[in-house]
N, C-alpha and C positions, 0 to 999 in steps of 0.2 A: 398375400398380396393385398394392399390394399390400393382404392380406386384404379385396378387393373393397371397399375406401375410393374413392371418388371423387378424384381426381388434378387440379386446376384448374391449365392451364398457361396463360398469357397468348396464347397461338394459342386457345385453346376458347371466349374472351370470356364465361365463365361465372361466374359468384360460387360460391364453395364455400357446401355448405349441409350443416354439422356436423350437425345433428336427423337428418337425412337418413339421412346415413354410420350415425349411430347406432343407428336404427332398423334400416337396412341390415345390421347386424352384430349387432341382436339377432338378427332373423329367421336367419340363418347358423346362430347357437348354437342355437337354441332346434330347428332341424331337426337339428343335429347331436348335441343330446340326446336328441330324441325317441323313434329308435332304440335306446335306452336305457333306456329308463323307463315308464311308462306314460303319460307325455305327457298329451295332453288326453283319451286315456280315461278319466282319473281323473273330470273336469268332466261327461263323459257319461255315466258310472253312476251319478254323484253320491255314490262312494263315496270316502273319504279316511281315511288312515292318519296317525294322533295318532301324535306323535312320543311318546317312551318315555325315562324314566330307572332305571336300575337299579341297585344299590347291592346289594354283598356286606355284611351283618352281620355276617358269624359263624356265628352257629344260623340265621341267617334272610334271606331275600332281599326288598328293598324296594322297586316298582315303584312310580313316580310318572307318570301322563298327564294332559294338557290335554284335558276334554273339557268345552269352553264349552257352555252354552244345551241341556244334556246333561243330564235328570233319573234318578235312582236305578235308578227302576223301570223304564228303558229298557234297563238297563247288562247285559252276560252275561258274565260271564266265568269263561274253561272251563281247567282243570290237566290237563295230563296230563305223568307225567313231568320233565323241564327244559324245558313248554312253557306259556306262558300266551298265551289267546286273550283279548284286549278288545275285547267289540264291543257297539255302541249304534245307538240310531237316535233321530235331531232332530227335530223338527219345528215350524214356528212358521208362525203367518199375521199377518199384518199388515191394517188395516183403518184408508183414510184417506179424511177426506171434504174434499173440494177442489174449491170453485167451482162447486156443484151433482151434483159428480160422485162416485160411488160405486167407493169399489176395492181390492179383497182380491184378496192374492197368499199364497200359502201355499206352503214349501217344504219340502221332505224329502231330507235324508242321511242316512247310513249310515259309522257307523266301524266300522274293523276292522283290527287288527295281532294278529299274531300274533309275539311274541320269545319265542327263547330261553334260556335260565337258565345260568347255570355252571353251576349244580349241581341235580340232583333234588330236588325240591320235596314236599310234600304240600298235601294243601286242609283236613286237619287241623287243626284251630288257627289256619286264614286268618283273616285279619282284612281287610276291605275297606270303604274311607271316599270319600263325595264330597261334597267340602265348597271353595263358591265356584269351581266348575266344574272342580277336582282333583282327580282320581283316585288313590288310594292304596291301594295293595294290601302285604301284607305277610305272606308266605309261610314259614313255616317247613321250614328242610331235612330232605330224608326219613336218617334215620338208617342208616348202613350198618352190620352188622354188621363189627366190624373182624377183620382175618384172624388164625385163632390158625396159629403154628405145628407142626406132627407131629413132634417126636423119631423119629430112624427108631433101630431097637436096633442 
């Protein structure tokens, strides 16, 4: 057997069953990620990390997130330094009537990333948009004093 595939040899009298194997070798990967990741604790805090784009301008650094079903006034997002923190919180209920029967489910997540920046930021002159579930943030860089040089006599 290799990578624990099922092997059908004409002694075993068995039908190969591909679903099987495949299922068989997700299960493999998915323990041999889990040690890596946060795995399915992600599903049991119900907290989840919006992927991130970031875009050097120039004067300014541009941060675009996916934050579907995600209103304004839930949104936090904290500067410090070359660090920005995006975090929100969801929540939606649902309400269906079927066959006499009454049924609201209501759920609650929690995003939260925290990226790094190239370069030191300010919250001066930030500018942040969400618009059709997209996050945009757009940072201006903190200004360094450039270095002069000392003539020594």
């Amino acid at each position: 057997m290799r990578f624990g595939l099922t092997k059908v040899t004409p002694a075993s009298g068995g039908l190969w069953d591909p679903m099987g194997d495949i299922v068989q070798m997700q299960d493999m990967l998915n323990n041999m990620f889990k040690e890596r990741s946060l795995g399915e604790r992600w599903s049991e805090a119900g907290i989840l990390a919006p992927l991130v784009d970031v875009k050097d301008e120039g004067s300014g650094i541009l941060v675009t997130t996916d934050l579907p079903g995600v209103e304004k006034g839930d949104v936090d997002l904290d500067v410090s330094d070359n660090m920005l923190t995006i975090s929100a919180m969801r929540s939606a209920s649902n309400e269906d009537k079927d066959e006499g029967y009454l049924r609201r489910e209501r759920t609650y997540s929690s995003f939260s990333r925290t990226v790094t920046l190239p370069d030191a930021v300010t919250s001066d002159g930030a500018k942040a948009k969400l618009e059709n579930g997209v996050l945009t943030v757009s940072l201006p860089k903190l200004l360094i004093e450039e270095k002069k040089k000392i003539l020594i006599e």
